[in-house]
Steps between C-alpha positions, in 0.01 A plus 500: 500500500218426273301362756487805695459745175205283430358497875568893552334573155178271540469562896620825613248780457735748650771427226304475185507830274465623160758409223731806561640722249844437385785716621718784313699196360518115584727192363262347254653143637467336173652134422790328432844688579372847511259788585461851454430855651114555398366882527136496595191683358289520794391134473365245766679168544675289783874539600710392754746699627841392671699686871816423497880678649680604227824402665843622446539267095425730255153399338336616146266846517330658255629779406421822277845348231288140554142570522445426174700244430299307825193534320624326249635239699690348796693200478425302821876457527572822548203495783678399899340215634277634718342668165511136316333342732222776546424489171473121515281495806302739310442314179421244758182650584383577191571856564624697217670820634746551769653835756835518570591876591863436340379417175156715482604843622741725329794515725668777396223732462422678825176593337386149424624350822289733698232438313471126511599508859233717543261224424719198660143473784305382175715316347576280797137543617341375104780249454315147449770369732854621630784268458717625751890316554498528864798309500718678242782742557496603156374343140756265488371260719146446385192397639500143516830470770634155656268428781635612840306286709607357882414129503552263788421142529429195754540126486226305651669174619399179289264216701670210695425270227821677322323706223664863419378826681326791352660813416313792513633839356299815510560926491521691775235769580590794213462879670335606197691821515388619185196643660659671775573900547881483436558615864349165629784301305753287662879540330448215298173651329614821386823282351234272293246740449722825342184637310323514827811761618400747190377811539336476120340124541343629843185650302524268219388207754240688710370658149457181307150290495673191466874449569671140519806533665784249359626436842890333585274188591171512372257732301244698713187645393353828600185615329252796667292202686712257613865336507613109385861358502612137347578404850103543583562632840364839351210374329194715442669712804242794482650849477197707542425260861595794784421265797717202391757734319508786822298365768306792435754804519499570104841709562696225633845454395423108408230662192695462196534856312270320170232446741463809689533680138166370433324696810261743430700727789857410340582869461514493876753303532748678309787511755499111458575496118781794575687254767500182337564693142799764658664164596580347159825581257444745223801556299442839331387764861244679222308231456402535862138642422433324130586159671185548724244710301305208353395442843426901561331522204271230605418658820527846504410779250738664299457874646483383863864331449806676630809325437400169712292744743118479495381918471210377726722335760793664467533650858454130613750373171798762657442241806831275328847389655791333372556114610725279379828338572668614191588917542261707329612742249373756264468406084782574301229699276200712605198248591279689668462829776638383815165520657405127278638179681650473122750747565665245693671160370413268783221338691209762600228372775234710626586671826204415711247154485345532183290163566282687689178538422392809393269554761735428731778771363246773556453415863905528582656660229437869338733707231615795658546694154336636177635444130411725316623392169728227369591509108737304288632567133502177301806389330266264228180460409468187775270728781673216699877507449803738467467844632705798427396719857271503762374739764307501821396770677401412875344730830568419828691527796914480499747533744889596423741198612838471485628122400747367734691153541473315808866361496765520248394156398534497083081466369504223291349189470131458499450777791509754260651758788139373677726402802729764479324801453269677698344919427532776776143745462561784686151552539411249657603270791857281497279226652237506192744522228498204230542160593532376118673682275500295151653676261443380149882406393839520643557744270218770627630387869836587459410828332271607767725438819562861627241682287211678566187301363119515537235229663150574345262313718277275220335227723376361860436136600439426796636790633809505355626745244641431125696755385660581179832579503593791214846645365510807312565460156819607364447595181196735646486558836094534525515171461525224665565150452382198720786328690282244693225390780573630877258347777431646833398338753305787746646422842711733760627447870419840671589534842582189513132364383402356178275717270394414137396818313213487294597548094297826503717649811833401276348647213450823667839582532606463105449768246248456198532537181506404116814280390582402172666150432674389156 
């Protein structure tokens, strides 16, 4: 560990930085067998800060009874391991203040917690380095864990002269799964990796400058210009190295999220962060936007963010489906409108190749519509997390379809009715109806079976049409709430010959207008 501190801070232009200024509050790590809660004036010196899973064992918080009292002190007894041995590791490195979000936000005040969550991208971002228990379900089980390491050995046979053979033992080859997406892991890695399955810790390790992973079987080093591991096999592994890293396609799913965070053009890839981060457990469905907006803070502005949807992209952001094996749902609590992929607990990917190039989408692929405007209200004062409401107000072309099931087959599963349902649009013909109708839950698919919906046409690649599918709201019917993605697919058999219609001739035959979406 101190060998690659000392290389990364004597060798790596790209990670040296000013001494940053000290969060809201840090654990002033002290000595002996305590520490305490330290409030901050505004004043520049070097922390680390520690990612962990909370875990189902109840752990100490600071609280607005306790605040004060922490302050004071904090007997390092009272501290989970995890914390302990932080604060060791700390004092280790001659570092004298230490993050942990438990101890150093006020977790029952809604007001504090969105502020300090608010600034979670530079506090990960300044940290000196992130100690993060990759291994850990919870604080119980520390950093330092028994080694889970797969050995083998071989005997070499002794000489004819009758002297003993040679035993050789030696590792097997470690997946270093610790710098993996966590939709690349095998079984066994998301069972001794659990912080790499949180929702939270996903931006707390692409964030951080330097993060050193305490791994089941070794520690791993990640900083912003290269990776080591005790086993060596990573060794000076450079992140920033497309051609070795990509073979030249910077988009690739190999590129580790930390690297391509570090692109100048990250904020294109966008619909990468949303898979690999819709994946991962959150426990509490609100924090579904304020577990990700330390990355949207660091890549988008605050007045051209829209619940998870980009206000300069967001015909192209509507562009999501529902995938994953595990049914969809919606939250238990408002998240977002339904036109945000956070509306929906499940896995979001983009609906059409968004490793194109850009060039490239502009030669086969067009929107269709206009938005006109797209507005949230904010439920804090994070530009970046909870909202209250949203509203988008679209112009296109729609067509009226009724939803119908294919067979009486029961939509579950990970179909999501996408099997079993197909739309009837009068207006046009049976032959060019949708193909793919991928309605968001099971929920919305059940509740649309037999009713009268509308298609508004939003995009065309490659000749083929996306539509969005809309419900009227309930609650006010001049509204209407997204239900999911339909895809045509242009082609007809007319007297007895195949025809593909162009997207302007389907088009044609809808009617236009203004929607409204909430």
């Amino acid at each position: 560990m101190a060998t690659w501190i000392r290389r990364c801070s004597e060798s790596h232009n790209r990670c040296r930085r000013e001494t940053p200024r000290l969060p809201t509050r840090v654990i002033d790590v002290g000595t002996g067998d305590e520490c305490r809660l330290y409030e901050s004036h505004g004043e520049h010196a070097e922390y680390t800060a520690l990612s962990h899973c909370w875990g189902k064992i109840r752990i100490l918080t600071t609280l607005k009874e306790n605040i004060t009292e922490h302050t004071n002190r904090i007997g390092l007894g009272a501290l989970p391991k995890t914390f302990q041995e932080a604060i060791k590791t700390t004092r280790s490195l001659g570092v004298r203040y230490l993050w942990i979000d438990s101890l150093c936000i006020v977790q029952d005040d809604a007001d504090d917690w969105a502020k300090e969550s608010a600034q979670m991208a530079s506090i990960y971002r300044e940290a000196y380095l992130t100690l993060a228990a990759t291994a850990a379900n919870d604080g119980s089980e520390g950093l330092f864990k028994p080694r889970q390491v797969d050995t083998f050995s071989y005997t070499l046979s002794g000489t004819q002269d009758g002297s003993d053979g040679v035993t050789i033992r030696a590792t097997k080859h470690r997946k270093h799964d610790c710098l993996r997406a966590v939709d690349d892991l095998s079984e066994s890695g998301m069972v001794s990796l659990p912080l790499m399955t949180r929702a939270w810790c996903y931006q707390e390790r692409i964030l951080s400058s330097r993060i050193l992973h305490f791994a089941a079987d070794e520690m791993v080093w990640e900083c912003q210009q290269a990776t080591s591991c005790e086993c060596d096999l990573l060794e000076d592994y450079q992140q920033h190295d497309w051609s070795k890293l990509t073979g030249g396609d910077p988009i690739a799913q190999e590129a580790p999220d930390r690297t391509l965070f570090r692109l100048p053009d990250m904020e294109k890839h966008w619909f990468r962060l949303i898979k690999n981060y819709t994946v991962l457990n959150i426990t509490k469905d609100f924090d579904r936007l304020p577990a990700l907006s330390g990355i949207a803070s660091s890549l988008i502005p605050a007045e051209e963010y829209m619940a998870g949807i980009r206000k300069a992209r967001a015909l192209e952001d509507l562009l999501w489906i529902v995938s994953t094996t595990t049914p969809p749902r919606r939250p238990d609590t408002y998240v977002a409108p339904s036109w945000s992929w956070a509306s929906v607990m499940g896995n979001i990917l983009h609906a059409h190749p968004w490793n194109l190039d850009w060039t490239q989408r502009s030669e086969v692929s067009t929107g269709l519509a206009e938005v006109k405007s797209i507005s949230t209200v904010k439920s804090t004062v994070d530009q970046f997390g909870r909202v209250e409401s949203g509203e988008l107000r679209i112009s296109g072309t729609y067509f009226k379809a009724l939803v119908k099931q294919k067979d009486q087959s029961e939509i579950i599963g990970s179909t999501f009715g996408r099997h079993w349902l197909t739309m009837e649009i009068p207006d046009l013909p049976s032959s060019v109806w949708p193909k793919e109708v991928a309605l968001d839950t099971i929920e919305d698919a059940r509740e649309a079976i037999g009713q009268s919906v509308r298609v508004l046409a939003l995009w065309s690649q490659y000749g083929n049409i996306s539509f969005l599918g809309l419900a009227r709201q309930s609650l006010i019917p001049s509204r209407f709430r997204r239900i999911g993605l339909v895809e045509m697919f242009p082609f007809a058999t007319i007297a007895g010959k195949a025809k593909r219609f162009t997207v302007e001739e389907i088009l044609e035959k809808g009617h236009k207008g203004n929607i409204t979406i909430v």
